[in-house]
C-alpha positions as CSV (number, residue, x, y, z in Angstrom):
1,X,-145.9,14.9,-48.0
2,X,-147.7,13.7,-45.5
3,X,-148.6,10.3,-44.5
4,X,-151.7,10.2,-42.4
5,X,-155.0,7.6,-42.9
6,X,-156.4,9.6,-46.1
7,X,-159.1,8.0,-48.3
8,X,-156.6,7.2,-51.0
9,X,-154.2,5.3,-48.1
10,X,-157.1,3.6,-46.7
11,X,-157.7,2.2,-50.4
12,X,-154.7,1.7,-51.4
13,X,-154.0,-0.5,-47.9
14,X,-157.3,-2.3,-48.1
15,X,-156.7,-3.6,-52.0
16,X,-153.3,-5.0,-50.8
17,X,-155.0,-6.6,-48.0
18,X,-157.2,-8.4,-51.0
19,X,-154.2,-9.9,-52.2
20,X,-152.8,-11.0,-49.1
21,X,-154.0,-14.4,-47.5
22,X,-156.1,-12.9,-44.7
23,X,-159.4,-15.1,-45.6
24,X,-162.5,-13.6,-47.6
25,X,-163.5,-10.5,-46.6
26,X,-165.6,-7.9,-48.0
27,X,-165.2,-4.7,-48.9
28,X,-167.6,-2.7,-45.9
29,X,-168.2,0.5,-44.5
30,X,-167.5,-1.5,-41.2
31,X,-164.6,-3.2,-43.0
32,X,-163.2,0.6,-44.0
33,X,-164.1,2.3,-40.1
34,X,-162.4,-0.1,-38.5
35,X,-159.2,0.3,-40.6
36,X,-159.4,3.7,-40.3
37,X,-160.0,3.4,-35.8
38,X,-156.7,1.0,-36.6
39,X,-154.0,2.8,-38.7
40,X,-155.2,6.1,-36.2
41,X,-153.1,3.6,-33.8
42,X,-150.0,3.0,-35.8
43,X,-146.9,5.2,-35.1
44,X,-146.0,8.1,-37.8
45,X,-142.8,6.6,-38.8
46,X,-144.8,3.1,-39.5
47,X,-147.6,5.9,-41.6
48,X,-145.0,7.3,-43.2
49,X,-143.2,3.5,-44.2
50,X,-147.1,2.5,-45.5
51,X,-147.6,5.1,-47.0
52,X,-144.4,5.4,-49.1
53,X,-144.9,1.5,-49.8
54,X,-148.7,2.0,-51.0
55,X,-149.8,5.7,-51.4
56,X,-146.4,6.6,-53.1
57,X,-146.0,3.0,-54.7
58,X,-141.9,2.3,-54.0
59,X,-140.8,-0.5,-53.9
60,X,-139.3,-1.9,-50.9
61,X,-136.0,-1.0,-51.8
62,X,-136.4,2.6,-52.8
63,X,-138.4,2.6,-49.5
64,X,-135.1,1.7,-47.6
65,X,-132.7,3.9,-49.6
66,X,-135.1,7.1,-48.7
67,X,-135.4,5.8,-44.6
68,X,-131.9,4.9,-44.7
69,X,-132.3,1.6,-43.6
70,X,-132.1,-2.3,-44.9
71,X,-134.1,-3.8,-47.4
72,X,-135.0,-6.3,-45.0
73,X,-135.9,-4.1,-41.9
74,X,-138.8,-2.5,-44.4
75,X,-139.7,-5.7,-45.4
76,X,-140.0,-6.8,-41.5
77,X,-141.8,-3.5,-40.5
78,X,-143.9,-3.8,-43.4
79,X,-145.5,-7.4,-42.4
80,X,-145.6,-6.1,-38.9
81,X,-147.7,-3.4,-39.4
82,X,-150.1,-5.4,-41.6
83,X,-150.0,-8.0,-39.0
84,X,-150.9,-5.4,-36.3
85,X,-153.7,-3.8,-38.6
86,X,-155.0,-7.1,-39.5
87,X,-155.2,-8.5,-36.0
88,X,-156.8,-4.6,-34.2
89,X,-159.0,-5.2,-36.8
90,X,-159.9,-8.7,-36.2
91,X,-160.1,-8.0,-32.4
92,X,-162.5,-4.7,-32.9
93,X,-164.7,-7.0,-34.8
94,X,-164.8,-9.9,-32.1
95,X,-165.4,-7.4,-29.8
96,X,-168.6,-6.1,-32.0
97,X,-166.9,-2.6,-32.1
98,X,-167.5,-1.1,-36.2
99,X,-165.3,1.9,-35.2
């Protein structure tokens, strides 16, 4: 399986970032091109971690039995990476960059 920034990632990534507290934001082509210029920037093992946790849908612990790590080091990778998506994106759009 491969973990790389498909459409169906991309969606799945950008309706969790709806949940999370990150502001209002809309739902954008811009909004979509810069997630995609950003996850093209995250490691593979970090794609393959978001994409098990939101492509795949595990939960954080079946995530961690299949990597063979902690609970709590997925947990930890997993709100770095959003953390690092959320602020490439925030620093493409300062910069006036859509992609």
């Amino acid at each position: 399986m491969t973990y790389l920034a498909s459409e169906e990632l991309l969606d799945a990534i950008d309706t969790a970032f709806e949940g999370a507290n990150v502001g209002e934001r809309q739902d954008t082509e811009e909004d979509m091109s810069l997630l995609r210029f950003c996850l093209a920037k995250v490691s593979t093992s970090n794609r393959q971690i978001l994409g098990l946790r939101y492509r795949a849908g595990m939960r954080i612990d079946q995530i961690a039995k299949k990597l063979g790590r902690s609970s709590g080091s997925i947990q930890v990778a997993l709100y770095r990476i959003r953390q690092s998506l959320l602020k490439c994106i925030q620093r493409r759009k300062a910069l006036g960059y859509a992609s």
